[in-house]
C-alpha positions as CSV (number, residue, x, y, z in Angstrom):
1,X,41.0,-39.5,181.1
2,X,40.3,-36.2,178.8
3,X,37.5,-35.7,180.6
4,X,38.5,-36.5,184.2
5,X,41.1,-33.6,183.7
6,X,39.0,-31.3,182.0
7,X,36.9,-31.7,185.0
8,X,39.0,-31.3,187.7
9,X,41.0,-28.2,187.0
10,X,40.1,-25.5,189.4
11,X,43.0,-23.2,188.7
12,X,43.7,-22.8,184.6
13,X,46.2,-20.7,182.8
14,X,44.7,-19.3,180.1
15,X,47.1,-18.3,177.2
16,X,45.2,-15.9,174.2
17,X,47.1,-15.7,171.3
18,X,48.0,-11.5,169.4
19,X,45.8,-13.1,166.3
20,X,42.7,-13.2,168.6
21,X,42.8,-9.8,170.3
22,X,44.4,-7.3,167.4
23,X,45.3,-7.3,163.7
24,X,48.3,-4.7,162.2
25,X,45.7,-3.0,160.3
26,X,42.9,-2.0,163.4
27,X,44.8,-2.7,166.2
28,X,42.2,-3.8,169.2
29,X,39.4,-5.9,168.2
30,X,37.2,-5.2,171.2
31,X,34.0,-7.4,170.2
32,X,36.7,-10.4,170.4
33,X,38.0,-9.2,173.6
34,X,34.0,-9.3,175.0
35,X,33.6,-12.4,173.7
36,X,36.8,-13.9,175.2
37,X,35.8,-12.0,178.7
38,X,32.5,-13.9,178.7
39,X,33.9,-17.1,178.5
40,X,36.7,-16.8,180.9
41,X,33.4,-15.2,183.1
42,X,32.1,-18.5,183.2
43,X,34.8,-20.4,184.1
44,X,35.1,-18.2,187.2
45,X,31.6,-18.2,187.3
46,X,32.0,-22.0,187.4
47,X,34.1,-21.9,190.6
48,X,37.4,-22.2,189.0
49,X,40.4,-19.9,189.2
50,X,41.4,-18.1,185.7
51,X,44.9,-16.7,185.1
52,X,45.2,-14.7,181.8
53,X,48.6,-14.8,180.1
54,X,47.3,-11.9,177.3
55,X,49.5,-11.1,173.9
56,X,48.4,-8.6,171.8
57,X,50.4,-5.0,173.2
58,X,52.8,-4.5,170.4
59,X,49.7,-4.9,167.7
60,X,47.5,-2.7,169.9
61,X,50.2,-0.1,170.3
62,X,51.5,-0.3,166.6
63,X,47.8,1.4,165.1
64,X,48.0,3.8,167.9
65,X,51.9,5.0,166.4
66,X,50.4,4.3,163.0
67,X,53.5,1.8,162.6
68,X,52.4,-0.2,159.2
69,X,54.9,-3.1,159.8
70,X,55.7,-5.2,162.2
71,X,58.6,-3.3,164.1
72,X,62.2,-5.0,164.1
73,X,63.9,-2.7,165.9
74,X,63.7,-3.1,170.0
75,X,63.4,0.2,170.7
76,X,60.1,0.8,168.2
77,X,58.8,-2.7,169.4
78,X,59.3,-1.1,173.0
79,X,57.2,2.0,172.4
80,X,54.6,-0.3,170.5
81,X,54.2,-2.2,173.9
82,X,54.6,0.6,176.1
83,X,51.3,2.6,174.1
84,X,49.5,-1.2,173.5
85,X,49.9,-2.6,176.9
86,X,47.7,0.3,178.5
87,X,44.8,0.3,175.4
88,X,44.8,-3.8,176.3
89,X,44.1,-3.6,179.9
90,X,41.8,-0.6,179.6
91,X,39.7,-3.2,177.1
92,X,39.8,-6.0,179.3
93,X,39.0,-3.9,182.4
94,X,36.1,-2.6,180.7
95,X,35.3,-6.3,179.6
96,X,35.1,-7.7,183.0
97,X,34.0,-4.5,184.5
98,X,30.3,-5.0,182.6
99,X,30.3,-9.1,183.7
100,X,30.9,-8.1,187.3
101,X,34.5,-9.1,187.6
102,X,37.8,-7.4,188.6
103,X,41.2,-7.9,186.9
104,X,45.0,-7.0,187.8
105,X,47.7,-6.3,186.0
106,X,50.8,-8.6,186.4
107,X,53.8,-7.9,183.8
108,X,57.2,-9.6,184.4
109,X,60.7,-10.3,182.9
110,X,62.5,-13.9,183.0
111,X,64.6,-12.5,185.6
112,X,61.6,-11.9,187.5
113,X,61.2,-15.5,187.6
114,X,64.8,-16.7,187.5
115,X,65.7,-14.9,191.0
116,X,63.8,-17.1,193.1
117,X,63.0,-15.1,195.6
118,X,61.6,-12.6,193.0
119,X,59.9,-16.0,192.0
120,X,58.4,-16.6,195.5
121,X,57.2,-13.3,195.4
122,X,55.7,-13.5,192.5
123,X,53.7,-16.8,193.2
124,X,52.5,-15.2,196.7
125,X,50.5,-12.1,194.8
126,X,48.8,-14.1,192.5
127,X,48.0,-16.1,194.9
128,X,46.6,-13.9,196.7
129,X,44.5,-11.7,193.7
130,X,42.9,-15.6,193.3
131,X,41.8,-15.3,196.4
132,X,40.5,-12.6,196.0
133,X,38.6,-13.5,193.0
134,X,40.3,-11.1,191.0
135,X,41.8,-12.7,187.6
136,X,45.1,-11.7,186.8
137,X,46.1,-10.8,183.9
138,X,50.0,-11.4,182.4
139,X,52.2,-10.3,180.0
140,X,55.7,-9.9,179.7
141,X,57.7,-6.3,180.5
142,X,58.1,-5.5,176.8
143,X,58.4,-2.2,177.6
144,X,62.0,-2.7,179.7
145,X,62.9,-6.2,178.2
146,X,66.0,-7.2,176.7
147,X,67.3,-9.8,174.9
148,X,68.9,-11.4,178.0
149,X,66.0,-11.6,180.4
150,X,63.3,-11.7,177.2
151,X,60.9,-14.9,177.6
152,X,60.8,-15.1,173.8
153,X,57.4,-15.5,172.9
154,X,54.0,-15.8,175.1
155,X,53.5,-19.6,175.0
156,X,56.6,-19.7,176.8
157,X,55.2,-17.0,179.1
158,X,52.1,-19.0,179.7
159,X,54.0,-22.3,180.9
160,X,56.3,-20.2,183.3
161,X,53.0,-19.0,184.9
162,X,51.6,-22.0,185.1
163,X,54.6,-23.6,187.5
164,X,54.5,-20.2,188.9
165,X,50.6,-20.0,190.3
166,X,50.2,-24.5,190.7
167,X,48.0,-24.5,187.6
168,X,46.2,-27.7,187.1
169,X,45.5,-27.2,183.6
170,X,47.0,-25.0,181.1
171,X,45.3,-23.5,177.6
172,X,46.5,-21.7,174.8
173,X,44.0,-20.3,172.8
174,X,45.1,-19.7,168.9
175,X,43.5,-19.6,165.7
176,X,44.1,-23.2,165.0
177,X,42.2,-26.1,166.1
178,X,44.8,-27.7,167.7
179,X,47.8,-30.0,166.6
180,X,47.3,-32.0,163.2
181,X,49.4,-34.6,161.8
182,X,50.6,-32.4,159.4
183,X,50.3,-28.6,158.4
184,X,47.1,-28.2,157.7
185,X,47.5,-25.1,155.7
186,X,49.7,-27.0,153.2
187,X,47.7,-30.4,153.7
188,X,44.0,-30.2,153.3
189,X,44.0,-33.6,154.4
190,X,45.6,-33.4,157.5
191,X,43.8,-34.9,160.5
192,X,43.3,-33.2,163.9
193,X,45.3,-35.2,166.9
194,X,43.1,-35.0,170.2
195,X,45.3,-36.8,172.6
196,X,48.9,-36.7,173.3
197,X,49.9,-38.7,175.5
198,X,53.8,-37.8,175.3
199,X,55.2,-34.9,173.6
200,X,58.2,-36.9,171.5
201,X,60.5,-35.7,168.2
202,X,57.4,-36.9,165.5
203,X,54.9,-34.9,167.7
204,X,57.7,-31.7,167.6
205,X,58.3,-32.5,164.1
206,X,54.5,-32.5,163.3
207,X,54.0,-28.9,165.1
208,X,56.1,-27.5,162.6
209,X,54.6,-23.4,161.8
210,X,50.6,-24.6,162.3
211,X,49.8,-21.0,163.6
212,X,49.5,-17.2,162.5
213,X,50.9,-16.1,165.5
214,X,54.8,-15.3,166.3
215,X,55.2,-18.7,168.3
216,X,54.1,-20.2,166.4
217,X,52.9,-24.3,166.9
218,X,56.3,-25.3,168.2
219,X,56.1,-23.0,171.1
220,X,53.2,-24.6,172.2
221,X,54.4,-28.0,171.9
222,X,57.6,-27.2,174.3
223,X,55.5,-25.0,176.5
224,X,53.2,-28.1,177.0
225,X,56.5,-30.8,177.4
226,X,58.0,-27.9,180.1
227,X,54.6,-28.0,182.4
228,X,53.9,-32.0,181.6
229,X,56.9,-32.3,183.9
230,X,55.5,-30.5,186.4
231,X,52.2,-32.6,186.2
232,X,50.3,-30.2,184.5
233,X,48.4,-31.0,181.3
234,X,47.9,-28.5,178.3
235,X,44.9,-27.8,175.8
236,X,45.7,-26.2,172.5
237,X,42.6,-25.3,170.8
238,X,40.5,-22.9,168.4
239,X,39.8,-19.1,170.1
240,X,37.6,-17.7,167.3
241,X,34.6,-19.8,168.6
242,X,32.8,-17.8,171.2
243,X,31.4,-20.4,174.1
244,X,34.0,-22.9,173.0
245,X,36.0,-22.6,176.1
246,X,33.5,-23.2,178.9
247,X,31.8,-26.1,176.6
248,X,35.0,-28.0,177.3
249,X,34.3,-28.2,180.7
250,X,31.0,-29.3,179.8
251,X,32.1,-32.4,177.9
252,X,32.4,-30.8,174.2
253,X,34.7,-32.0,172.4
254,X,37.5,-30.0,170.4
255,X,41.8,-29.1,170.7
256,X,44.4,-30.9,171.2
257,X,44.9,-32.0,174.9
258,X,48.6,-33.2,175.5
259,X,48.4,-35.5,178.9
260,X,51.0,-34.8,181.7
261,X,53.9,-36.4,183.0
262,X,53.8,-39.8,185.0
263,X,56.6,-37.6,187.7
264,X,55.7,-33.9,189.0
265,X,58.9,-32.5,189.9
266,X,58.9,-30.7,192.5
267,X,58.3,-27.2,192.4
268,X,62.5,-26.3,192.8
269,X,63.8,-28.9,190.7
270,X,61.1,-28.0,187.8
271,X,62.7,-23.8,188.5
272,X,66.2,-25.1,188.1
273,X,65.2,-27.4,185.0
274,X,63.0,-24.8,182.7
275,X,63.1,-21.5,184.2
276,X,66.7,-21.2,184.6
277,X,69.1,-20.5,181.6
278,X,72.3,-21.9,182.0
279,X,75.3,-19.8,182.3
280,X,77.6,-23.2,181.4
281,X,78.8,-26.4,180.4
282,X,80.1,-29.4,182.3
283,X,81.2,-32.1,180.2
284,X,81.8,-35.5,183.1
285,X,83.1,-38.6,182.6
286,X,81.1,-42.3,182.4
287,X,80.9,-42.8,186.3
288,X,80.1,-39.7,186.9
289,X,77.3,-39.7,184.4
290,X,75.8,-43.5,186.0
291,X,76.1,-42.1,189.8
292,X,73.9,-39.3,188.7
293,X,71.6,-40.9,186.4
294,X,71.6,-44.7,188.3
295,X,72.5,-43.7,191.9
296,X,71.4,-40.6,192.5
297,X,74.3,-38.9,193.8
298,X,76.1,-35.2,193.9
299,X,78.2,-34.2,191.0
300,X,82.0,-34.2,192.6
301,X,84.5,-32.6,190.9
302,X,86.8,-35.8,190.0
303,X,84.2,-36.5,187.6
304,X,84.4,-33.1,185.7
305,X,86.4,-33.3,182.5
306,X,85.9,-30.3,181.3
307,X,84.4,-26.7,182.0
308,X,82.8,-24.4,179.2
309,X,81.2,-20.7,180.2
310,X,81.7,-17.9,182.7
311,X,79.5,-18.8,185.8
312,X,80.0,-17.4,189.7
313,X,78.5,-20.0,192.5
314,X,74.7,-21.0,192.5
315,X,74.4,-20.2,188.9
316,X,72.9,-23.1,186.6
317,X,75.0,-24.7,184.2
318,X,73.9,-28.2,182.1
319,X,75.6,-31.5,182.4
320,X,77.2,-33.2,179.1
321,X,77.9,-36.9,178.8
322,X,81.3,-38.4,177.4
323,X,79.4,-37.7,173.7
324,X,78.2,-34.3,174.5
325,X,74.5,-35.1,175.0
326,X,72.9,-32.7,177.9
327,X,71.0,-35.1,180.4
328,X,70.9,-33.1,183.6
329,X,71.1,-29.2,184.8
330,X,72.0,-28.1,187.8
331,X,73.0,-25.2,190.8
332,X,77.0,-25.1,190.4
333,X,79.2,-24.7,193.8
334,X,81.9,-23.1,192.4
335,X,83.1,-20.7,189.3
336,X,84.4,-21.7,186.4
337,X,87.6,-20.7,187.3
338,X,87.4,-22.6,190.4
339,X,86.1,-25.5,188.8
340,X,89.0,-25.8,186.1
341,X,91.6,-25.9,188.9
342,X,89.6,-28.6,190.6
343,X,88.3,-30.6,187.9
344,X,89.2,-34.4,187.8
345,X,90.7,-34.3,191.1
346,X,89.4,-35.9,194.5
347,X,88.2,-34.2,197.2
348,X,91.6,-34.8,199.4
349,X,93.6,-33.2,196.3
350,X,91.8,-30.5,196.3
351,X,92.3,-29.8,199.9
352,X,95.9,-30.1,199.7
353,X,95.9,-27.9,196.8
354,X,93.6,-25.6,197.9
355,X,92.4,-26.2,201.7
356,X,89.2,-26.7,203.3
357,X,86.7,-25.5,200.9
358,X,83.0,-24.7,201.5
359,X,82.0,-27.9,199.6
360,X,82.2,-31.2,198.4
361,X,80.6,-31.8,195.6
362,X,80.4,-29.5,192.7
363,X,76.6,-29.8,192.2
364,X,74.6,-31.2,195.0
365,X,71.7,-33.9,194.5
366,X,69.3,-31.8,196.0
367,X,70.5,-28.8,193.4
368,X,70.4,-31.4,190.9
369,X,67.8,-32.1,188.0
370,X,68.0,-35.2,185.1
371,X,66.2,-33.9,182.1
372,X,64.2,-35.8,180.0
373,X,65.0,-36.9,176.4
């Protein structure tokens, strides 16, 4: 199966860890950057369709300043990126210039990708550079990035891109070999774990701070469970090896590939499940929870029994059972304050308290997604 996958990817996200392109001390390590060029060169040289999702401003842009320490303040990691960001695509240009090969620059925000019409967008110029043949390369807006439409990290990043652009494989290249079965910095012994074929609580426990870089193993592991349910599988493996990448394609063993999901959601449910951040809390009662989860009906209000959060109409809020477990997320109807006048009652109470309203149900089925354990 690894190799069936491996195989038929024609479009592959390609995440590339800070640790790989710059250190604190010399900022840009441009032989690296040639090295990683020429190995995404023959993928595309292969016939297959590279997306670059790059880290590695804020280090580039921190020897520039002459900033010693990682910056903690927004504001200095801000002008870190906004110097970096430029010095990185001027090496990269000049990377695939001298293999024959044009890049773009793509940076976006989550709201870029929470708006879905900004989402649409999005999807239709990257498209459209693929077509091209031009590879695009990503990175988030650090220069204009707050905390509230902030990604986090680039292995986060890297799975948003790859819903975004239909990927059918994703990578992220670090400076591990993949995911062991326990730290291997702590445990010599610790073995490498090729195959996953489900990402579950010992695989998230296991990925527990394996890697240099600020996301650290864990990221990866929930950037690969987010884009399994999309049908798309994920490679973790070693960057420092140059020729590595292509030799995958070529049989050569090496990473960590994490299989994906039995269900692809579609493209709008798998938005409203991991791009989204919900803005709310709907905790229902039992038969509401079983005609969701059993019967696969719309959320009406008589089954609300309670409403956390501030939220206007066609925000996302999350669904709690009776115990307060989260098991689905959806496009709300109404405001909160809508919603606590209405909750528990049914639809020809509300009329009579209310009149004719615009909807039925609360959340409909089609706005509607269960999430996985």
């Amino acid at each position: 199966m690894r190799d069936e996958l491996l195989t038929q990817a024609k479009r592959i996200v390609v995440k590339i860890g800070s640790s790989l392109l710059a250190s604190r001390e010399s900022g840009l390590q441009l032989d690296r950057i040639e090295q990683l060029a020429a190995d995404l060169a023959g993928l595309r040289l292969a016939g297959r369709e590279v997306v670059l999702v790059s880290s590695g401003a804020i280090l580039s842009g921190m020897s520039k300043l002459g900033v010693a320490t990682y910056p903690k303040s927004l504001p200095l990691k801000q002008a870190a990126a906004a110097v970096g960001q430029s010095r990185l695509m001027w090496a990269y240009e000049k990377a695939f210039e001298r293999l024959g090969l044009k890049v773009a620059q793509i940076l976006l925000t989550h709201q870029d990708l929470a708006d879905r019409r900004r989402f649409l967008n999005a999807r239709h110029t990257l498209t459209a550079l693929l077509d091209f043949g031009v590879i695009p390369i990503v990175n988030e807006n650090d220069t204009v990035s707050v905390e509230e439409i902030r990604f986090g990290d680039n292995d986060t990043l890297a799975g948003q891109v790859a819903h975004l652009v239909d990927a059918d494989l994703l990578i992220i290249l670090s400076d591990v070999d993949g995911v062991f079965t326990e730290d291997p910095r702590k445990h010599p012994g610790a073995r490498l774990i090729p195959l996953i074929a489900e990402v579950n609580a010992d695989i998230e426990r296991r990925a527990g701070g394996a890697s240099r870089g600020t996301g650290g193993m864990a990221t990866k592991i929930q950037a690969a469970k987010k884009v399994a349910a999309y049908g798309v599988a994920t490679l973790i493996m070693n960057g420092e090896t140059p020729g590595l990448l292509p030799g995958i394609f070529e049989g050569r063993e090496a990473g960590t590939l994490i299989l994906p999901g039995g269900r692809r959601l579609p493209s709008r449910k798998h938005w409203i499940a991991h791009t989204l951040r919900p803005k709310g809390q709907l905790t229902l009662d039992e038969g509401a929870v079983e005609a969701l989860t059993t019967r696969g009906k719309s959320l009406l209000p008589s089954g609300i029994v309670a409403v956390t959060g501030d939220f206007d109409p066609g925000d996302a809020v999350t669904c709690l059972d009776p115990n307060g477990k989260e098991f689905a997320k959806g496009l709300v109807n109404f405001s909160s304050s809508r919603l606590m006048q209405i909750k528990g009652l049914k639809t020809a109470d509300i009329k009579k308290l209310l009149g004719d309203q615009e909807y039925d149900e609360a959340i409909h089925r089609d706005n509607l997604v269960l999430l996985s354990a």
